[in-house]
Kinemage of the C-alpha trace (Angstrom):
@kinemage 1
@onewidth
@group {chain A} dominant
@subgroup {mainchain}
@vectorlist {calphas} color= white
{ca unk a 1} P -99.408 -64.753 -29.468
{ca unk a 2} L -97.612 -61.916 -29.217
{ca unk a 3} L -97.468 -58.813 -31.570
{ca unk a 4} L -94.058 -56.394 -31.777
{ca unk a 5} L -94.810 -53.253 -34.375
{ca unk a 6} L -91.776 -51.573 -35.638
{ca unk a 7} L -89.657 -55.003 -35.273
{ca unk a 8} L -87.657 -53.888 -37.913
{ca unk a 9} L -86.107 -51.527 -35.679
{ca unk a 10} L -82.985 -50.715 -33.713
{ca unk a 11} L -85.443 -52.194 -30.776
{ca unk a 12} L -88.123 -53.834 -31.938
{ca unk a 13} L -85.811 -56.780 -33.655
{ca unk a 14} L -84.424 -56.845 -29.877
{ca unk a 15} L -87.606 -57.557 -28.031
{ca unk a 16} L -88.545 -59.948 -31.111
{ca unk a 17} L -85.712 -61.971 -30.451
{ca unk a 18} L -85.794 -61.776 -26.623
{ca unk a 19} L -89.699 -62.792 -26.618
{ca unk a 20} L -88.681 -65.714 -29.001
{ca unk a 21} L -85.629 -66.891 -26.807
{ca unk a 22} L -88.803 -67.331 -23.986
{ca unk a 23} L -90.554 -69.523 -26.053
{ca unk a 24} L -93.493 -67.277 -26.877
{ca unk a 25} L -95.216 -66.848 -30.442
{ca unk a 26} L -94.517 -63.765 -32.222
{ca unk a 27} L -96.061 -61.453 -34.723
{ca unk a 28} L -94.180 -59.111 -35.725
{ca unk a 29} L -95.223 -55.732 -38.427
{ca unk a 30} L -93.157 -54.525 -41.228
{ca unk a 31} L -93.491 -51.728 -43.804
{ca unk a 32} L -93.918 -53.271 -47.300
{ca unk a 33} L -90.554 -51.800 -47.917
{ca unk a 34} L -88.774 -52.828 -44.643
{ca unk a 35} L -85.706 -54.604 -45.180
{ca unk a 36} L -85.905 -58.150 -43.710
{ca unk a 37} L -82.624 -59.268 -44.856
{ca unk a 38} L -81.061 -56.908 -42.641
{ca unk a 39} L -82.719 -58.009 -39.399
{ca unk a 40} L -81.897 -61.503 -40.313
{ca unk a 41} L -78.090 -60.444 -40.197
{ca unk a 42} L -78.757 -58.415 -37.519
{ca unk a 43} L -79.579 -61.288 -35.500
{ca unk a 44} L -75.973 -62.523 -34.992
{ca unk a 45} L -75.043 -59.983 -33.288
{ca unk a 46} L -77.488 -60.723 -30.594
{ca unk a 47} L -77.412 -65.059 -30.616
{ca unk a 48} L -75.319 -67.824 -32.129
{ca unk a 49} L -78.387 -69.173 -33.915
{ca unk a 50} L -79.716 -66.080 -35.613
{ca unk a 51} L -81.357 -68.126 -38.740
{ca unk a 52} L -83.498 -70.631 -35.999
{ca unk a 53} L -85.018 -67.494 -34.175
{ca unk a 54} L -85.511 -65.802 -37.393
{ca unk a 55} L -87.407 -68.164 -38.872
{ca unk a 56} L -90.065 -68.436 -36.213
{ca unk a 57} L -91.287 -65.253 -36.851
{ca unk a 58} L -94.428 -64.445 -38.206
{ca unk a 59} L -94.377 -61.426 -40.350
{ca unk a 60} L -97.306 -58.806 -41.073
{ca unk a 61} L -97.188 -56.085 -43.600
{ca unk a 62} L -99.109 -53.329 -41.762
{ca unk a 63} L -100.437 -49.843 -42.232
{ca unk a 64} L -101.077 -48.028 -39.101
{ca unk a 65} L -103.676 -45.811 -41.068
{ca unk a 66} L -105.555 -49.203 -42.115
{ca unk a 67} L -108.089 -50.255 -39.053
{ca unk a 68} L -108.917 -53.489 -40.911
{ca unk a 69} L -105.333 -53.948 -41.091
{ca unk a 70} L -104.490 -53.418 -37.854
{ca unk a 71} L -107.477 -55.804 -36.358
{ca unk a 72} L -106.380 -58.617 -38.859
{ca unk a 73} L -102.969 -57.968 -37.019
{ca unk a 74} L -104.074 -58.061 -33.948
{ca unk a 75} L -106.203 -61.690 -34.430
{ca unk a 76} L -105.423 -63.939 -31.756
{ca unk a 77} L -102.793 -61.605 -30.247
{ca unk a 78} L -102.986 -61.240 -25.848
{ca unk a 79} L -100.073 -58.760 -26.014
{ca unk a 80} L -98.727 -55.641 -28.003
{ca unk a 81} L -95.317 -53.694 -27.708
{ca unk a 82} L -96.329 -51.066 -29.834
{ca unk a 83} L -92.394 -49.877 -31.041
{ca unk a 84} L -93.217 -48.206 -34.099
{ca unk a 85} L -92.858 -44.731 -34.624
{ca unk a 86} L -90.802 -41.994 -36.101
{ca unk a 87} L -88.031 -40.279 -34.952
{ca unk a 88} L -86.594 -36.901 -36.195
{ca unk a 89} L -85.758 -33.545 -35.051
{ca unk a 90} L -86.206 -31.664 -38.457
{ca unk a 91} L -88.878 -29.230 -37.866
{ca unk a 92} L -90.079 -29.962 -41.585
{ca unk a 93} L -91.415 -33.211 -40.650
{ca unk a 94} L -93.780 -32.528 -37.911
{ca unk a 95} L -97.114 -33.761 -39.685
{ca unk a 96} L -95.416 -37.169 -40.191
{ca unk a 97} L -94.343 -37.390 -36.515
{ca unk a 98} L -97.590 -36.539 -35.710
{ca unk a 99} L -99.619 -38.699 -38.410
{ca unk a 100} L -96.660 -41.859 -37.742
{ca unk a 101} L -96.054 -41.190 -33.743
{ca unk a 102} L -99.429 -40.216 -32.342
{ca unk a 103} L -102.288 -40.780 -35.111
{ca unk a 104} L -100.558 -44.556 -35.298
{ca unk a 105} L -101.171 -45.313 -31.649
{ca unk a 106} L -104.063 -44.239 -31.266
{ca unk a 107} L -105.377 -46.055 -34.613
{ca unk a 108} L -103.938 -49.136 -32.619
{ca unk a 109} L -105.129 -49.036 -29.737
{ca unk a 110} L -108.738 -48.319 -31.190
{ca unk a 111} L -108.262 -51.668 -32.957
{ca unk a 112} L -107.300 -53.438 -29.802
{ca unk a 113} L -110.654 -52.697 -28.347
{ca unk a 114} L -112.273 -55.406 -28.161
{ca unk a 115} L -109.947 -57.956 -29.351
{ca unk a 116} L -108.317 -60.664 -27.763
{ca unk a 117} L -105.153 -57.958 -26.059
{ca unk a 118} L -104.901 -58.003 -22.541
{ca unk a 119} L -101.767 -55.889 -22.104
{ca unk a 120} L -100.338 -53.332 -23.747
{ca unk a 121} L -96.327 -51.557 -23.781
{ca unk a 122} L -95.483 -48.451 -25.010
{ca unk a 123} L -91.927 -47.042 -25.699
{ca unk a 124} L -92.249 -43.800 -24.956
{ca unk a 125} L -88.933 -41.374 -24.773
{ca unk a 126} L -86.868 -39.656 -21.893
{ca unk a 127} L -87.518 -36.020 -24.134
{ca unk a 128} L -91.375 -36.062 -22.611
{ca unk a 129} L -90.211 -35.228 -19.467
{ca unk a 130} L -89.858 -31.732 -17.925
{ca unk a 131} L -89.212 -30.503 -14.202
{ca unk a 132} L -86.504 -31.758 -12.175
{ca unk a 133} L -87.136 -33.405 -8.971
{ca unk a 134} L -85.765 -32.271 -5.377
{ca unk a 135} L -82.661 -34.014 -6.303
{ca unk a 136} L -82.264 -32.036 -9.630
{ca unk a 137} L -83.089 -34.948 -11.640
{ca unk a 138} L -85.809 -35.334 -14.097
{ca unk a 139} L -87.739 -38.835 -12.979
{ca unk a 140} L -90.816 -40.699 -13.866
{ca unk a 141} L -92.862 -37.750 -11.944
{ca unk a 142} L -91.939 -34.973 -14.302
{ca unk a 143} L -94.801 -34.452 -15.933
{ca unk a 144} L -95.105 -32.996 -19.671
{ca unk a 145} L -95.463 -29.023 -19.503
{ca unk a 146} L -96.898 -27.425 -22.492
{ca unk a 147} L -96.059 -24.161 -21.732
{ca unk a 148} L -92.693 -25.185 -22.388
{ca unk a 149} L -90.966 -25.277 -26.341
{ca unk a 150} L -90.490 -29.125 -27.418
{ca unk a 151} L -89.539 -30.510 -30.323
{ca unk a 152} L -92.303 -31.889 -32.697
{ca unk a 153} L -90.805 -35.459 -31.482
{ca unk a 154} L -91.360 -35.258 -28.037
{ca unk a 155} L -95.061 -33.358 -28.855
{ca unk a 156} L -95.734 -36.732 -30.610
{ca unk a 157} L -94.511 -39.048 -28.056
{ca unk a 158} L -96.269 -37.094 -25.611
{ca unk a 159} L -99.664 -37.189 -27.097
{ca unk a 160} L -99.241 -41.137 -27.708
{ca unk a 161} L -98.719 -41.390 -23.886
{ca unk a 162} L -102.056 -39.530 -23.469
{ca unk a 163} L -103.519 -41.878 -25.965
{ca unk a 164} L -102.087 -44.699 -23.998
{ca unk a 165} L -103.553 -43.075 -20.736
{ca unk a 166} L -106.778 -43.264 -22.470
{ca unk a 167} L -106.854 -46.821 -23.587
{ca unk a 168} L -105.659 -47.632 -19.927
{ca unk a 169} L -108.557 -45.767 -18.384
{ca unk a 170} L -110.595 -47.570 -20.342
{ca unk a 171} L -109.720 -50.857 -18.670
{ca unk a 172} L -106.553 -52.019 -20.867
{ca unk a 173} L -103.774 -52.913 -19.250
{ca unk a 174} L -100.994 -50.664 -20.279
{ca unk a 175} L -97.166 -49.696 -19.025
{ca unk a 176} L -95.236 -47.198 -20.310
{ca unk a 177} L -91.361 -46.917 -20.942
{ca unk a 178} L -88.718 -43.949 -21.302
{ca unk a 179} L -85.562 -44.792 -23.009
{ca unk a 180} L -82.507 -42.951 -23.026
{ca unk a 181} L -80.760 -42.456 -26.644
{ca unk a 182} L -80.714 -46.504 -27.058
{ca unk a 183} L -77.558 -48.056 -28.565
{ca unk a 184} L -77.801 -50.493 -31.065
{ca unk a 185} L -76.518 -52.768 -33.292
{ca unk a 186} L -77.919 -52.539 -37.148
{ca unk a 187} L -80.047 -50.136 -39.038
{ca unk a 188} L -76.961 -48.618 -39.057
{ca unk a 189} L -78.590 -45.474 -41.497
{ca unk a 190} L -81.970 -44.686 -39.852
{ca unk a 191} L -82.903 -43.746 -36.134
{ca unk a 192} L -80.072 -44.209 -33.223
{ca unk a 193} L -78.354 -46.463 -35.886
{ca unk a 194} L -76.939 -43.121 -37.075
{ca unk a 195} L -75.052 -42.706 -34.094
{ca unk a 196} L -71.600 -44.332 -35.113
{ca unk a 197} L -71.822 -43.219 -38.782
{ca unk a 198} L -72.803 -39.286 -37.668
{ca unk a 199} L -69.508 -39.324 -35.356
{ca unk a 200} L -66.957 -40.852 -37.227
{ca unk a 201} L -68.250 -38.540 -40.152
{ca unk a 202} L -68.158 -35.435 -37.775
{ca unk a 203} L -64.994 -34.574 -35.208
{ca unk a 204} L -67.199 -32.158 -33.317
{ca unk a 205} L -69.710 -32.895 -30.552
{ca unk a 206} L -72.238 -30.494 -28.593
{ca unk a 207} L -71.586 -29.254 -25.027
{ca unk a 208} L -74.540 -30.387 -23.188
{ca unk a 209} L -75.306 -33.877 -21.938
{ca unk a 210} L -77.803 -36.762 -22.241
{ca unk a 211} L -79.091 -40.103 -21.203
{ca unk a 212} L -78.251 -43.144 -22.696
{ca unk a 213} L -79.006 -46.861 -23.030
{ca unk a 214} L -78.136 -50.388 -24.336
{ca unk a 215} L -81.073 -52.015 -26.584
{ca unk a 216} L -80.629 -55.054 -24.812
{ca unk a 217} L -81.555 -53.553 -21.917
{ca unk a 218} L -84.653 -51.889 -22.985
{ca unk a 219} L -85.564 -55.163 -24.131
{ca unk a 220} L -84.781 -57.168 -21.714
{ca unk a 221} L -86.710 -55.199 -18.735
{ca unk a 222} L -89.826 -54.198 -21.356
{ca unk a 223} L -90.367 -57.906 -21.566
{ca unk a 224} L -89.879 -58.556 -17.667
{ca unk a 225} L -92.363 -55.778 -16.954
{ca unk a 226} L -94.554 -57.490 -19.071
{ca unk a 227} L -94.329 -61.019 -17.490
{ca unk a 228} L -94.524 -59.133 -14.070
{ca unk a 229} L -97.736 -56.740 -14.717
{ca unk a 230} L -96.362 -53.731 -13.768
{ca unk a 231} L -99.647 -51.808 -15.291
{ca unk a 232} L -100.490 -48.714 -15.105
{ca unk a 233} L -96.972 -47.314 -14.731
{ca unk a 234} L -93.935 -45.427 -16.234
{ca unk a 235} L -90.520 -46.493 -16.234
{ca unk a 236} L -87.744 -44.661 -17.389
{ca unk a 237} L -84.734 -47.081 -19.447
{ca unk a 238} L -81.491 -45.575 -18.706
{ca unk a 239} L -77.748 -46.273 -18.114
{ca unk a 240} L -75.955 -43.303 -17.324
{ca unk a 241} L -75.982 -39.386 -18.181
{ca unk a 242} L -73.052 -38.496 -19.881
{ca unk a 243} L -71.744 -35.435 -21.943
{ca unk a 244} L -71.949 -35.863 -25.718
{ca unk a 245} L -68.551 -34.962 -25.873
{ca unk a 246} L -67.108 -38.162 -23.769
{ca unk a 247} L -69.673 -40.473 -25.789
{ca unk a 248} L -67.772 -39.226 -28.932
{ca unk a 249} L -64.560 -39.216 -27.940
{ca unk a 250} L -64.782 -42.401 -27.007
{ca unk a 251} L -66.361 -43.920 -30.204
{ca unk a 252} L -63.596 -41.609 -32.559
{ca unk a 253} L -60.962 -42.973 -30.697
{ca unk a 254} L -61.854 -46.570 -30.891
{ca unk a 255} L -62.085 -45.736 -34.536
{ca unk a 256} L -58.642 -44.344 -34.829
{ca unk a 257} L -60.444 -40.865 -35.775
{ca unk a 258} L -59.449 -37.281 -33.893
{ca unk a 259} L -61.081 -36.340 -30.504
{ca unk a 260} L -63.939 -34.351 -31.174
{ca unk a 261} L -64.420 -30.619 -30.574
{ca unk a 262} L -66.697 -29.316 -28.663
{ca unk a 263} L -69.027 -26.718 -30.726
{ca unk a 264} L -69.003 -23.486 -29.193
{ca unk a 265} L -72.150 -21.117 -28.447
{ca unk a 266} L -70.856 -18.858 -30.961
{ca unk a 267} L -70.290 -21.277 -34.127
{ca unk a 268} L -73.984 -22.485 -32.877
{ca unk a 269} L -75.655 -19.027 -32.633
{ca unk a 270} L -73.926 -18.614 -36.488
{ca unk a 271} L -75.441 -21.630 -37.276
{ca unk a 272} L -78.956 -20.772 -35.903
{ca unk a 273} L -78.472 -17.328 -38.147
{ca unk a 274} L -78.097 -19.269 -41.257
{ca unk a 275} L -80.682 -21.573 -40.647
{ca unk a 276} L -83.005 -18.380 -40.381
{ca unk a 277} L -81.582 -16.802 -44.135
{ca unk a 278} L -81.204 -20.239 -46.092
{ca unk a 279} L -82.524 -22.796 -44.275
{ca unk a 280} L -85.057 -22.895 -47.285
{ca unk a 281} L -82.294 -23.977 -49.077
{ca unk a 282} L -80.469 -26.307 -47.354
{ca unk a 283} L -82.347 -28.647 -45.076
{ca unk a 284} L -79.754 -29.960 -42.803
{ca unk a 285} L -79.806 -26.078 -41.442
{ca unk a 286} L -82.915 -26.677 -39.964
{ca unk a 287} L -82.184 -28.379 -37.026
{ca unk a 288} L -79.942 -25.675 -35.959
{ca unk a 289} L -83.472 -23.897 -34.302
{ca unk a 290} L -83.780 -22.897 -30.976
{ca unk a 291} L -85.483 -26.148 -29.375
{ca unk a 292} L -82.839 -28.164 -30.753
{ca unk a 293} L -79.953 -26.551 -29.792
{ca unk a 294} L -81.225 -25.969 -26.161
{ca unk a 295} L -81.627 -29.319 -26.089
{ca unk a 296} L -78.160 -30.286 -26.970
{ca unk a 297} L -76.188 -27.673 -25.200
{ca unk a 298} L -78.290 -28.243 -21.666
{ca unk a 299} L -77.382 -30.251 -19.300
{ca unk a 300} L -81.230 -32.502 -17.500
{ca unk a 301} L -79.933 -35.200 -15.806
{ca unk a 302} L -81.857 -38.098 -15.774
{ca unk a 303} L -82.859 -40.622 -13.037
{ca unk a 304} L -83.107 -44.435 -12.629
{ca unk a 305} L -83.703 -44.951 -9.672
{ca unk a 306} L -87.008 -46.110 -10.095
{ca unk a 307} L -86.467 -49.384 -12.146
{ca unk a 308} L -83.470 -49.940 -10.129
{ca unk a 309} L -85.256 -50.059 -6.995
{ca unk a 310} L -87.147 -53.700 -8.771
{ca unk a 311} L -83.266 -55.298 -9.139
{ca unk a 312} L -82.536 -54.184 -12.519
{ca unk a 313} L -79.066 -53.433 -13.334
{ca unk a 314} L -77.770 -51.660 -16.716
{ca unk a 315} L -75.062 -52.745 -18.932
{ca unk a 316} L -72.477 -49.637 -18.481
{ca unk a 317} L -72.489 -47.105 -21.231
{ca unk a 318} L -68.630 -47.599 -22.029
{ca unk a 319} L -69.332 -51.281 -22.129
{ca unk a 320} L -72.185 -50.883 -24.924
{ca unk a 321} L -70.468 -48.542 -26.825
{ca unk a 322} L -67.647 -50.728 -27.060
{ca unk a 323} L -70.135 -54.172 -28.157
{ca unk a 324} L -72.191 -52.105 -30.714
{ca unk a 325} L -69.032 -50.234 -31.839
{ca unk a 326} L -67.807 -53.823 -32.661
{ca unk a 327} L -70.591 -54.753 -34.446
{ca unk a 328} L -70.818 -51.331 -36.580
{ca unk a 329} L -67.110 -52.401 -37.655
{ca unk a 330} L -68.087 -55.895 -38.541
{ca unk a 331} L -71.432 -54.775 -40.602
{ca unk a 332} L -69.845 -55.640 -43.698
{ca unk a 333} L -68.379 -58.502 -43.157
């Protein structure tokens, strides 16, 4: 048996249905408000028998606060992707990144001791890393520095991974992963579902640049790590680094919208000014702070060489945009 948490989600549905297409048994946690319906259609765009795979699903309503809870979800279970967690960049909703992200884990992975789990993956992100190696790339050796400002998101993924270190000192059997912004099909309004709907809203981009990569990807080499006991390792999921600008312009154009503009340090710097006199008053303001729009406007290059050096090979970036793209203009069909 198997257990996925946050299989609900842009990736968790994606390992779900990639651990089911092996055969294996799978447990899978909702909220009690998680929209199951959804997943189910979310399946097609992934297989050509989305009801079948959907079916053989075993579903637990889980609270990650709730130890009993967590050990009845964990009965009989010999592996965990732990894939829940929060993601946001609004400085207003640190405690629940914190409480979601990192108390969540660790709640877990105190109920796993133990129990019946042998091994043990954690998705991680790419925004825990800091210091670029001698190639200028930030790799799997670029260690968290906390004298550096991070967002309240990567502070939470980076105390899970010490969590995770914990539990793996201990003498579980744990592996770590780094995605890049993933791209998805489905929970089209929460999490990197947002992407499509943000820039067809919005003809402006930022000027920096990021990582990204396709869900079926992460899935796909989570689950062979897995199989192939990679323990007591990090591995950074990514595609390619591109500018935020070409990742827009190609989605707009697809969708017959105007290229994007790219926001200049001045209209940013305005924005950071308002956020400081009314972002009290308007939210949204809020993640015009500094952290954020370093982040955005930078330019950290990411490496993957790592995983590629085992044989794995990405889906190109232009490629995914184009499948998910597809799917994001099907969604109500």
């Amino acid at each position: 048996m198997v257990l996925v948490t946050g299989a609900t989600g842009i990736l968790g549905r994606v390992i779900v249905l990639e651990l089911l297409k092996q055969g294996r048994t799978v447990r899978a946690t909702r909220r009690k408000n998680s929209d199951l319906q959804e997943v189910r259609k979310s399946f097609a765009y992934y297989t050509d028998e989305p009801e079948d795979y959907f079916q053989r699903i075993e579903w637990a309503e889980t609270d990650f606060e709730d130890l009993q809870a967590l050990e009845a979800a964990l009965h009989g279970v010999s592996e965990v992707y732990h894939c829940s967690g929060k993601v946001s960049f609004y400085p207003q909703d640190r405690q629940e990144l914190i409480r979601t992200n990192t108390e969540g884990t660790k709640n877990l992975l105190y109920a796993c001791e133990g129990s019946s789990v042998q091994k043990f993956l954690f998705v991680s992100s790419v925004a825990v890393l800091d210091g670029f190696n001698e190639d200028g790339f930030l790799d799997e050796t670029s260690d968290y520095n906390p004298k550096i400002p991070h967002s309240y998101y990567a502070k939470s993924k980076h105390f899970s991974e010490m969590e995770v270190s914990r539990a793996s000192a201990e003498g579980l059997n744990t592996i770590i992963v780094n995605p890049g912004i993933i791209i998805g099909s489905g929970n089209w309004q929460a999490s990197s579902g947002e992407l499509f709907s943000t820039l067809e809203r919005y003809p402006y981009a930022m000027g920096g640049t990021t990582s990204y990569v396709d869900v079926r990807d992460v899935a796909r080499i989570s689950v062979d790590l897995m199989n192939n006991n990679r323990f007591g390792e990090r591995f950074i999921l990514m595609s390619e680094n591109r500018s935020y600008l070409s990742f827009s312009e190609q989605v707009r154009s697809k969708l017959g919208k105007s290229l994007p503009k790219v926001l200049s340090a001045t209209m940013l710097k305005a924005g950071y000014v308002l956020n400081i006199l009314m972002g009290w008053l308007f939210p949204r303001l809020r993640l015009l702070n500094k952290i954020n729009i370093a982040t955005v406007t930078g330019n950290s290059p990411v490496s993957n060489k790592k995983i590629k050096t085992l044989g794995y090979e990405f889906i190109p970036v232009s490629e995914s945009i184009d499948f998910h793209l597809n799917n994001y203009q099907k969604r109500d069909l």
